[in-house]
C-alpha positions as CSV (number, residue, x, y, z in Angstrom):
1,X,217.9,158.0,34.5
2,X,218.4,160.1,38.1
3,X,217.5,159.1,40.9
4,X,218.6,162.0,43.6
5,X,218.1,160.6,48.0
6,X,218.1,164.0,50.3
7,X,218.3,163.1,54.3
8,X,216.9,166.2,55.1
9,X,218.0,167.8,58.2
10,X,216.8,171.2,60.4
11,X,219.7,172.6,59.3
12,X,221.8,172.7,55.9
13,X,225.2,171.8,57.6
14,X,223.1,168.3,58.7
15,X,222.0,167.6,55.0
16,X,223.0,165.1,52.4
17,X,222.2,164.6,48.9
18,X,223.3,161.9,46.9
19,X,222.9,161.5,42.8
20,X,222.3,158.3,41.0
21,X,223.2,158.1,37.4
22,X,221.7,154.8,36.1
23,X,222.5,152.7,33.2
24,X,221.3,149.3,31.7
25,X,224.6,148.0,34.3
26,X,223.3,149.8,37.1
27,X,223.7,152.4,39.2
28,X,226.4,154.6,40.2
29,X,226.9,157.3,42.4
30,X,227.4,160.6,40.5
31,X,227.5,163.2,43.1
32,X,227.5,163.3,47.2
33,X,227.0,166.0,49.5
34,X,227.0,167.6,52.7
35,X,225.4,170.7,53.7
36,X,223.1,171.5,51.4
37,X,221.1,174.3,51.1
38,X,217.4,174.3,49.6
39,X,218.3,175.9,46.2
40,X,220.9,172.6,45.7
41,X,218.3,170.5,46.4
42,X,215.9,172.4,44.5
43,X,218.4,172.3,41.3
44,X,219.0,168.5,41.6
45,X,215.3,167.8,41.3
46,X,215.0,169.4,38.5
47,X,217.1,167.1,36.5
48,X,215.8,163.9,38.5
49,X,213.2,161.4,37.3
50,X,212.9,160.3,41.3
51,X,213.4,162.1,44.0
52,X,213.5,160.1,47.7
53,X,213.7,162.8,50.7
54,X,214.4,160.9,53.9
55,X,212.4,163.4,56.3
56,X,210.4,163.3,59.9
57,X,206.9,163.0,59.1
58,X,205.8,164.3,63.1
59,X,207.0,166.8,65.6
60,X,209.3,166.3,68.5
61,X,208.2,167.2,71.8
62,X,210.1,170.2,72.6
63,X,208.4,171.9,69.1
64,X,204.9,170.6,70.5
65,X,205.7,172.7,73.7
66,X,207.1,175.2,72.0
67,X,203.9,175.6,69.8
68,X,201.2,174.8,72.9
69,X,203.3,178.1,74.6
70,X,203.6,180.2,71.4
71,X,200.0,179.6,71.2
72,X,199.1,180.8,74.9
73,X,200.9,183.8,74.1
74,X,204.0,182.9,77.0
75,X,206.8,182.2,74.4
76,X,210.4,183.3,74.1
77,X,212.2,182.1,70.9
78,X,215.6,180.5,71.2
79,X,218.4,183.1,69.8
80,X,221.2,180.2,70.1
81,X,221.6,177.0,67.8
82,X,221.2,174.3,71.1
83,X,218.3,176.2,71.6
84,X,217.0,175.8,68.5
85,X,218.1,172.3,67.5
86,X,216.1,170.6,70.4
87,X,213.0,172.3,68.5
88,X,213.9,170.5,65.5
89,X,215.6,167.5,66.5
90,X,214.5,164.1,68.1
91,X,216.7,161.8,70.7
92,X,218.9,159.7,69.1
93,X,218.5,155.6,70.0
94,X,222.3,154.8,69.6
């Protein structure tokens, strides 16, 4: 069996993948990545019986106001990766 984990990121550079070959002694890791793109992922899950995708299930604050101003018709996209990154990205705790 294959089991493949994504920690899914805003950005491919951010992202890992890690396959999981298992056998009746366990498992063993058959592949780990960084930077990985959506047709990587999409290519691993095709050959995986489970798929886990570590991923942020709500918004961070920056996107809400980026959204609430979008919306009111007063918004100016960020050109530069900072820029964007606080869209996408929540505070770290450590």
């Amino acid at each position: 069996m294959i089991t493949v984990g994504i920690d899914l990121a805003t950005e491919p550079a951010d992202t890992a993948m890690a396959v999981l070959r298992w056998s009746a002694g366990g498992a063993a890791a058959h592949s780990l990545a960084l930077d990985v793109d959506d047709s990587a992922i999409t290519d691993a899950a095709l050959d995986a019986e489970k798929l886990g995708i570590d991923c942020p299930l709500g918004w961070p604050d920056d996107f809400l106001r980026f959204l609430q101003e979008h919306h009111a018709g007063h918004v100016v996209a960020p050109q530069d990766l900072a820029g964007r990154q606080g869209l996408g990205a929540r505070p770290r705790d450590d």
